[in-house]
N, C-alpha and C positions, 0 to 999 in steps of 0.2 A: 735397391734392385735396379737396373738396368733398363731401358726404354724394350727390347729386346724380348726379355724374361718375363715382365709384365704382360704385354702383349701374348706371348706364347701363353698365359696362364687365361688372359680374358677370355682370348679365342677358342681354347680350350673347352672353355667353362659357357660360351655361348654353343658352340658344336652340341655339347651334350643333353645343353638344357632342348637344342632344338629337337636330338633325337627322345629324348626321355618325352617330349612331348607328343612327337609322332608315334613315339608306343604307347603312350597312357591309355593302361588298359578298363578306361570306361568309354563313352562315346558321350560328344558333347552337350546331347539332349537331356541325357542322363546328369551332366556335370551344372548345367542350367536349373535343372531340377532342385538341386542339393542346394544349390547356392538360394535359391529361391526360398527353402526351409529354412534355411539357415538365419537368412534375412538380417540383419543389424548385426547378428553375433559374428557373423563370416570378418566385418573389420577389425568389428572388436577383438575380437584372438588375434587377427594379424597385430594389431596394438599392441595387445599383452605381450606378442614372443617379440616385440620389439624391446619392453619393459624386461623381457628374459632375458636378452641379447645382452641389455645394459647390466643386469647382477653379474655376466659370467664376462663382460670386460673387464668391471670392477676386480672380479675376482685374476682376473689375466693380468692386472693393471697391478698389482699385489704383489707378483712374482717379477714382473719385471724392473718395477722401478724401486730396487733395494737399497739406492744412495750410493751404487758404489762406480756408476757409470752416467753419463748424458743420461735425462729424464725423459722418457717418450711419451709425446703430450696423448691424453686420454684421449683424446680425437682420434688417433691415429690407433689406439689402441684400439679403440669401437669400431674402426672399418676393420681391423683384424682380424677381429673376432668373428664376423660376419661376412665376410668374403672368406675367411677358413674355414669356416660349418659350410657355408655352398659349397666350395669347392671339393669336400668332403661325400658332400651327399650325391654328387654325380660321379665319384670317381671310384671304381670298382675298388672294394679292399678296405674301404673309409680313410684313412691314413695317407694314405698315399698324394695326393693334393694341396690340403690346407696346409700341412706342417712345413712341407717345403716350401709353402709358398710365403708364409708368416716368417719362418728363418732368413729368407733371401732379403725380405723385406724390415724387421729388423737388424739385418745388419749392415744398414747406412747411421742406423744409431747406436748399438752396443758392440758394435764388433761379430764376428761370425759364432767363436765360442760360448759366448755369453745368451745370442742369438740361439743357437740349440739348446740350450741347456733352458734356457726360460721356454722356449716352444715344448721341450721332452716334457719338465714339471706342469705346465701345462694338461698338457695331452694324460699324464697321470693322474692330477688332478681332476680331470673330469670324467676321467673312466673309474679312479677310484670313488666319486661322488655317485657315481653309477651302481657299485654295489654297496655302499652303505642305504641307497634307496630299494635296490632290490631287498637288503638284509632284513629293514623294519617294514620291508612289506609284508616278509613273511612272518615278523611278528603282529604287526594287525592282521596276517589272514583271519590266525591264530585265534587272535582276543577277540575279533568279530563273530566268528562261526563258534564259537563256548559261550558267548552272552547274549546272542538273540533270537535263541529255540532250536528247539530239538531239529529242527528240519536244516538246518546248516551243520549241526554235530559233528565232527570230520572224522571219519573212516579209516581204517587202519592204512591201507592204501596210500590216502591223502598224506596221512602223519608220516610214512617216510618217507614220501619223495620230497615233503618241506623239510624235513630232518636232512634228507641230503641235499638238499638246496642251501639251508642253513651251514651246514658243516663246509659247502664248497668256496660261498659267500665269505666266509670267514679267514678260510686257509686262502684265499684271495686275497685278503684287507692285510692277512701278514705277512704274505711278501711284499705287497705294497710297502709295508712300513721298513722293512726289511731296506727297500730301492730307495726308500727317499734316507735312509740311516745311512745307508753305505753307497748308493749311487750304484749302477748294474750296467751301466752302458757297457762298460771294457767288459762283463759276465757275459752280457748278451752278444756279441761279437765272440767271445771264446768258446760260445755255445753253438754261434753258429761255424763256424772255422770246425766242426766236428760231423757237421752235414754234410753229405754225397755232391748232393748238384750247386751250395754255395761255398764249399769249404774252401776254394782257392782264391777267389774272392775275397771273402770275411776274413780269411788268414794274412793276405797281404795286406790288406786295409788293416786289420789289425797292428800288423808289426811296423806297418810306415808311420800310422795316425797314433801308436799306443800315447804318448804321452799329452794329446791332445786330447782323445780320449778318456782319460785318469782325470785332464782338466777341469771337463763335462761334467764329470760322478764328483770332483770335488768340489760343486759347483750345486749338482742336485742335493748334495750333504747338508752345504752348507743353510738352506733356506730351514730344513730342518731341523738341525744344531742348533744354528745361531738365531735365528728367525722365527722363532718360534710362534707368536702372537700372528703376522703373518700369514703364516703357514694355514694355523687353525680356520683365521678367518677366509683362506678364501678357499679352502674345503667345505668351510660353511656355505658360502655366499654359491657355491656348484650345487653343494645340497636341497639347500634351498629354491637352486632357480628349478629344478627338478620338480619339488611338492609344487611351486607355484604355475610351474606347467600341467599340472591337472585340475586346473582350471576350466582350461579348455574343453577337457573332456565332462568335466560336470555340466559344464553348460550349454553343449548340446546334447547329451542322452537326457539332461534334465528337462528341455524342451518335450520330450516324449512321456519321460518317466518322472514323474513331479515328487516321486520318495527318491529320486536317485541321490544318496549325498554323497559330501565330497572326500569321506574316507572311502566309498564305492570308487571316487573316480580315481582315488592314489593306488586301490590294487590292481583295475583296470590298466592305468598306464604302465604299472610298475611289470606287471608281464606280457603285455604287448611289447612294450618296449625288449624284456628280456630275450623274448621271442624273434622279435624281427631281428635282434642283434646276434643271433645264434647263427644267420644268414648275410654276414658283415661284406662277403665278398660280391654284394649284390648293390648296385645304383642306386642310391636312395632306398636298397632293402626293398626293392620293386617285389609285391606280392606277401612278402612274407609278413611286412607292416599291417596288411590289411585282413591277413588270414589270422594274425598274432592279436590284432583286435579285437575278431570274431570269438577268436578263443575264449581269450580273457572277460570278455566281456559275457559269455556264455558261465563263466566260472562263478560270477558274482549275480547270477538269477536275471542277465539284464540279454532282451531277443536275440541272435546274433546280427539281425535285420539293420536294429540300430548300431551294433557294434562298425557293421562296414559301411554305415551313414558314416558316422562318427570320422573312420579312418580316411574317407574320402574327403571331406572337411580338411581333414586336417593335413592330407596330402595336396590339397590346396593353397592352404595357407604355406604350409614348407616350400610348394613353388612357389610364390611370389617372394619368398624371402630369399630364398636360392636366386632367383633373376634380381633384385635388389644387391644380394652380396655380389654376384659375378659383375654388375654394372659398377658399385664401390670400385672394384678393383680397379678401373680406369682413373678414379678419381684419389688413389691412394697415392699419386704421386708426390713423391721428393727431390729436391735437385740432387740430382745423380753423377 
């Protein structure tokens, strides 16, 4: 990437972080406060989602280095990783930021095409890890609320809206497997080339880019097909950085609630998170993160009191790792 492009991404990415702080809707007596409760745990989370950061490079470091181009050293992988999730979390849409800014920047080492295509499996990879976590959350709601007394027994209510939770989770994971079989890039362009206000767009892009395009989908195939061992693992290792991210949440409602355990904290994150993510076209999910907490955390018999403790924690910690990743990005330089 260019001295130019970089800069336009930092700057960017510092604009935001400045405005997203002038709106942070608590006031800082109140944010003094929390930190104060929080006391030793407030670093140690930031620690951990440093330790999180390092499974889902690993996992990004998986896709990208498949032997068949320049190896891109896992340094360079770890700021990727993490100047892409900032840039993500301040930019309206989520998507919209990190990907392009990961593509630009891998492709001084694999080329442009290769560069999308490991950014797009990417980007699947961690949204598909996303509802395999939702999926087995609603099977622990399940097994939790039928073994520890009548007063959680789930209600006919409760049972179908997990029913459709489960059945939507699912018909999700199959076209996932569907995209990574056959690759959807050139679908999703032919999909959009049929829309009102982008079809003239999407359709020219389509018929100039088609065969670079097809390149991309035989490229997302290919990790799948051939790659198989790969593949698994670093859907695992997304999997995984997910349960080991409710961590966090056990160990500060646990500071309150000293039965709180940590199958409590994986249903807690797993619909918060699903929650704030139903409001994707929002900055860091400003509000819904914290209302989504409330919720969840009200689902599993825990105050809501502590649930928006909790979220504010941890809208803490995500800023400091957001101004870490944004400040990376000066530091991700290659001769260009």
């Amino acid at each position: 990437m260019n001295k130019r492009w970089r800069n336009i991404f930092f700057f960017f990415g510092i604009a935001a972080v400045v405005l997203m702080l002038l709106t942070f809707d608590a006031d800082w007596t109140r944010v003094r406060e929390v930190l104060a409760q929080a006391g030793i745990w407030f670093p140690v989370i930031v620690v951990l989602w440093g330790f999180i950061y390092l499974i889902n490079a690993c996992s990004f470091g998986l896709i990208i280095n498949d032997g068949t181009d320049c190896r891109v050293p896992f340094g360079k992988v770890f700021q990727l990783t993490i100047s892409g999730y900032a840039l993500n979390y301040v930019t309206p849409l989520g998507l919209m930021g990190g990907e392009p800014y990961r593509i630009l920047e891998l492709s001084n080492y694999v080329g442009g095409k290769k560069a999308t295509s490991a950014v797009i499996l990417y980007s699947m990879m961690h949204i598909c890890s996303h509802f395999c976590f939702w999926a087995s959350a609603v099977v622990l709601y399940v097994v939790m609320h039928f073994c520890v007394g009548p007063q959680y027994l789930l209600n006919g209510w409760m049972c179908v809206m997990l029913g459709i939770m489960a059945v939507v989770f699912l018909l999700v994971l199959w076209l996932f497997s569907l995209g990574y079989r056959y690759g959807f890039v050139v679908k999703v362009f032919g999909l959009l080339s049929r829309i009102p206000v982008v079809r003239k767009w999407a359709g020219g892009y389509l018929d100039k880019h088609h065969a670079e395009l097809e390149e991309v989908d035989s490229q997302i195939a290919f990790l799948h097909t051939q790659r198989r061992a790969p593949f698994w693992w670093s859907l695992f290792l997304e999997y995984a950085a997910r349960v080991i991210s409710c961590i966090e949440y056990w160990l500060l409602i646990g500071l309150f609630m000293p039965g709180f355990t940590f199958w409590d904290s994986i249903l807690v994150m797993a619909f918060s998170s699903l929650f704030s993510n139903l409001i994707f076209f929002s900055p860091m999910q400003l509000g819904g993160y914290e209302g989504g907490m409330a919720l969840a955390a009200g689902g599993v018999q825990v105050p809501g009191a502590y649930g928006l403790y909790t979220a504010l924690v941890a809208r803490l910690r995500q800023i400091v790792w957001t101004v870490i990743g944004i400040l990376m990005i000066k530091s991700g330089k290659r001769n260009d």
